[in-house]
N, C-alpha and C positions, 0 to 999 in steps of 0.2 A: 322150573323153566329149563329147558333144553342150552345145551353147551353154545347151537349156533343161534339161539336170540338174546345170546346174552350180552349186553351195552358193553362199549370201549368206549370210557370218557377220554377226552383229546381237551388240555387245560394248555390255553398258548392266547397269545395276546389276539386283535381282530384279525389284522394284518400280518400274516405270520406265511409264507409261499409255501414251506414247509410243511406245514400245519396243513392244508389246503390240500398239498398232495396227496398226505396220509389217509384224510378221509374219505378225497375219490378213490383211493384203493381200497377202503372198507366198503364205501361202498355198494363196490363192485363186486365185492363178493359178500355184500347183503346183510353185513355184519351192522346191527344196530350203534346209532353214535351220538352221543352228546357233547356238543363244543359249547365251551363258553372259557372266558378268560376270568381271571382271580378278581380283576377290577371291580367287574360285575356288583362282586358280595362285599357286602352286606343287603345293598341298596335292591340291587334286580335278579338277586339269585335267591334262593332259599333255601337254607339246607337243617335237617332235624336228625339230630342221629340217637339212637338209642339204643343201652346196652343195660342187659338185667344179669343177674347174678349167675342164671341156671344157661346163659347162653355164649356160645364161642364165641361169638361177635358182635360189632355192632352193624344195625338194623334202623333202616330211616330212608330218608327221600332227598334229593336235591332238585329244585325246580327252577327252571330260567322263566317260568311263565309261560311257555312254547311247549314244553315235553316236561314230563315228570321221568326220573329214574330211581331203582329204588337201590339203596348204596349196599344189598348183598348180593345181587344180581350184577355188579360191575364185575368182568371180567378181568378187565385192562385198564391202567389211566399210561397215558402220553403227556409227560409233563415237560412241555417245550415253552420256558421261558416268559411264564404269565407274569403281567402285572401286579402290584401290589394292591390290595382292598383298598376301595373308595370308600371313604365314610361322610357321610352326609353333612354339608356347610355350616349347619345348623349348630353343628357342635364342635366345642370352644374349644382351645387347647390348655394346660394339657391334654386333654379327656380323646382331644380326636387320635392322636399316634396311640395312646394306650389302646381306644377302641380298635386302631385301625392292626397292632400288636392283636390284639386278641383275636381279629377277625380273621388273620395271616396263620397265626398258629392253630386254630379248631380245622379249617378249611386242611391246612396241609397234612395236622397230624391224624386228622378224624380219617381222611382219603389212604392215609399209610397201614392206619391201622386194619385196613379193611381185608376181612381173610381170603384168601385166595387169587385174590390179583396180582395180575404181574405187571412191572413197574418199567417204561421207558423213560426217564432213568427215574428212581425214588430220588428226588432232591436232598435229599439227607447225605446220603450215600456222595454224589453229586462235588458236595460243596468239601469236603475230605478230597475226594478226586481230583478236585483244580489245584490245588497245590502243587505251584511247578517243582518247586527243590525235592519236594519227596517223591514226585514225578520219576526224576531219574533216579530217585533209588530202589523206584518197582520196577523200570523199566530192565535198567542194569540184572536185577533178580530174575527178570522175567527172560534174558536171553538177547536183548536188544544192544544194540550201540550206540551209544549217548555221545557228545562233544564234552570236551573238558571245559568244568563250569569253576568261576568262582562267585560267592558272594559276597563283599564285601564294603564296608568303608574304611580300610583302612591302608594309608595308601601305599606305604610298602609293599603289603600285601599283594595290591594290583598291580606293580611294578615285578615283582616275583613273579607272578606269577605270567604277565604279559615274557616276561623274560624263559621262562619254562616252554611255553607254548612258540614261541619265535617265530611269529605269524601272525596274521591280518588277525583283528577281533571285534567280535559285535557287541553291544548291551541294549538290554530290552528287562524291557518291566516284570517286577517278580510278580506283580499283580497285574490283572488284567483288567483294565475300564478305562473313561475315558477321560480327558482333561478338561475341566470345564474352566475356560477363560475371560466368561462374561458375556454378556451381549445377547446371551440365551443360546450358546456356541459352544462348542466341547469340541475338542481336537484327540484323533486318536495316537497316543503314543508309540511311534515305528519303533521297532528295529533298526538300529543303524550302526553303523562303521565306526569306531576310535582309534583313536593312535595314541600308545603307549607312551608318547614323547607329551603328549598332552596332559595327562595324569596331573592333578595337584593338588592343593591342600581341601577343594572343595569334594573332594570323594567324602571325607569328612561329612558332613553335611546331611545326608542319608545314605540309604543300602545302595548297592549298587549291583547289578547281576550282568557280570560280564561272559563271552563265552568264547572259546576258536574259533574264527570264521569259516566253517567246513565248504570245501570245494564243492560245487554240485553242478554236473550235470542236466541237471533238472530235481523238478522237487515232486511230492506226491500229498493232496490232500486225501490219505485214507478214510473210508469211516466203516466202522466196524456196526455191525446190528447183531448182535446174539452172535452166531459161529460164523456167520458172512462179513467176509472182507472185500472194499470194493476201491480199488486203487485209480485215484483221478490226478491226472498225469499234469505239469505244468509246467512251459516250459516260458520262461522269460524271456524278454528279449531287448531290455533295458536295463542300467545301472542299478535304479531306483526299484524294481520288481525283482532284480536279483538278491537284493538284500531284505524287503520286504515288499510280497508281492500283493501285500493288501493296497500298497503307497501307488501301485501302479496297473490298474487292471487293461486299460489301453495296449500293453505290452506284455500279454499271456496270449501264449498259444495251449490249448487245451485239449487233452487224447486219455486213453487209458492206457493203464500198464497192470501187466502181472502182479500180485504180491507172492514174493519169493514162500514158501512154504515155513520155512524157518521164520521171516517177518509177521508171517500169518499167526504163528504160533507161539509165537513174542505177543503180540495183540493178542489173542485170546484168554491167554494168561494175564495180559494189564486187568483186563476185563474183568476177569474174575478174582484176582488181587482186590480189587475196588469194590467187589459184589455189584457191576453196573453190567447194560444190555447195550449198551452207546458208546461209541467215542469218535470225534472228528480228531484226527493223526496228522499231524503234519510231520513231514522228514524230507532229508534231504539223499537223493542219490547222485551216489561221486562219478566220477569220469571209471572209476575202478570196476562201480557196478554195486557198491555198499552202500545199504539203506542204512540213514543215520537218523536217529529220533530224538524231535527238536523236543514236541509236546503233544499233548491231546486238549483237548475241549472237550469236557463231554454235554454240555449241551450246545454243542459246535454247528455250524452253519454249514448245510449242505445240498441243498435245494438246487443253485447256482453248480455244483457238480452232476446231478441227474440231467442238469437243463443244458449242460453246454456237450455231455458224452452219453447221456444216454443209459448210465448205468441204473439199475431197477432198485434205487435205493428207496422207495419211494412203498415199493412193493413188498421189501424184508422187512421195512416197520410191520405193514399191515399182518402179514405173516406171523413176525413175531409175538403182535398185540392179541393176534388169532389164538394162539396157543403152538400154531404149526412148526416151530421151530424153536431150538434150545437157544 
């Protein structure tokens, strides 16, 4: 099979704007594509893989019932945030989470193993990545500038250190998801504002991940794809968006900005610290004109940055999935 019929699997939930984009950019340039979401399999996917002693790889089929592809001919997979295997009502638990454990890992590892593809992001890779506290210690290696963090429960500790920094300070979650408070409701945990005088015995209790509250100017949700960085400008215009701009999208003004060459070259190096192709950057730049790096996501949301400036991120996946670009 010739290099340009060869499949880009796209694995991302149904609903995914993202996901959507990527494909109209394959294709548009004609590139063969099979989407289907993780949920799919067991029940409406099909997948066979097979691997013999005298051969480099594994060799087999995946079928949604619509298209067959055959898993040495994948070029590419785009793994944007699929669901977990569905496994059929019929069976009991325990049996159904072990099924649905086993169905999770052949799918993910059988697709990893596969030779020659290249990965937007390997989730393996991924989940090492989100790790915010080691976060800053690529980042710091990598040439970037980070805020003074601490993590702690312990409440001197925060007090010391509130007293070091002498200045406003945020805390936000060393993990990232959501709060589920009943009701069939889950609340996302902001970013927000403390004061050192409030400090007390309940830091105790769990971690706590405090930071400086850095000046900013404005802020930049980057997203990096392979060697392309594309800087999506945000500029707040409310208390509650200043501090976190997810709590407030009513109050963003949105544009792009340059990434300084030094910040480009700080990102590119995370990237490759991480052995990843992706990453959603969030930073803050000060009234001074310094980019300060909060964190990455690397299977971070950015659909809503193509769609509100225009920027061709949408274009660099395809590229990238292509082979066209490092």
């Amino acid at each position: 099979m010739s290099a340009a019929a060869r499949p880009v699997l796209v694995v991302a939930e149904q609903l995914d704007a993202a996901a959507d984009m990527v494909v109209d950019q394959l294709n548009r340039r004609n590139v063969p594509v099979m989407r289907f979401d993780v949920a799919e399999f067991p029940q409406r996917l099909t997948l066979t893989g097979n691997h013999l002693p005298q051969e480099s790889g594994w060799t087999g089929t995946i079928d949604d019932g619509r298209r067959t592809v055959r898993l040495e001919e994948v070029r590419a997979v785009y793994w944007r945030r699929p669901a977990r295997p569905q496994i059929a009502a019929s069976v009991p638990e325990p049996y159904a989470t072990w099924a649905q454990n086993q169905a999770d890992a052949a799918i993910l590892n059988l697709l990893s193993a596969l030779s020659g593809a290249r990965w937007l992001n390997d989730p393996h890779a991924d989940r090492v990545a989100a790790h915010k506290p080691q976060q800053l210690v690529a980042a710091t290696r990598c040439g970037l500038m980070v805020p003074r963090s601490i993590i702690t429960n312990d409440l001197e500790a925060a007090r010391a250190f509130a007293k070091e920094v002498d200045g406003p300070l945020i805390c936000k979650p060393v993990l990232g998801g959501r709060l589920d408070v009943g009701e069939d409701r889950s609340l996302m945990v902001a970013t927000h504002r403390v004061n050192s005088e409030d400090f007390d015995d309940t830091i105790r209790l769990t971690a706590h991940y405090v930071q400086e509250d850095i000046t900013k100017a404005y802020e930049v949700r980057l997203i990096a794809v392979g060697g392309d960085v594309f800087g999506g400008k945000l500029i707040t215009t409310s208390k509650a968006a200043g501090i976190d701009w997810r709590t407030d999208y009513n109050h963003i003004e949105y544009d792009t900005v340059a990434v300084p060459a030094d910040v480009a070259t700080g990102v590119r190096r995370f990237l490759a610290y991480y052995g990843i192709a992706f990453g959603a950057f969030d930073f803050a730049v000060t009234p001074a004109g310094q980019w300060v790096f909060f964190e990455n996501n690397p299977c971070g949301t950015w659909g809503w940055v193509e769609n509100r400036t225009g920027l061709p991120i949408a274009a660099a996946h395809a590229a990238y999935l292509m082979g066209a670009t490092e």
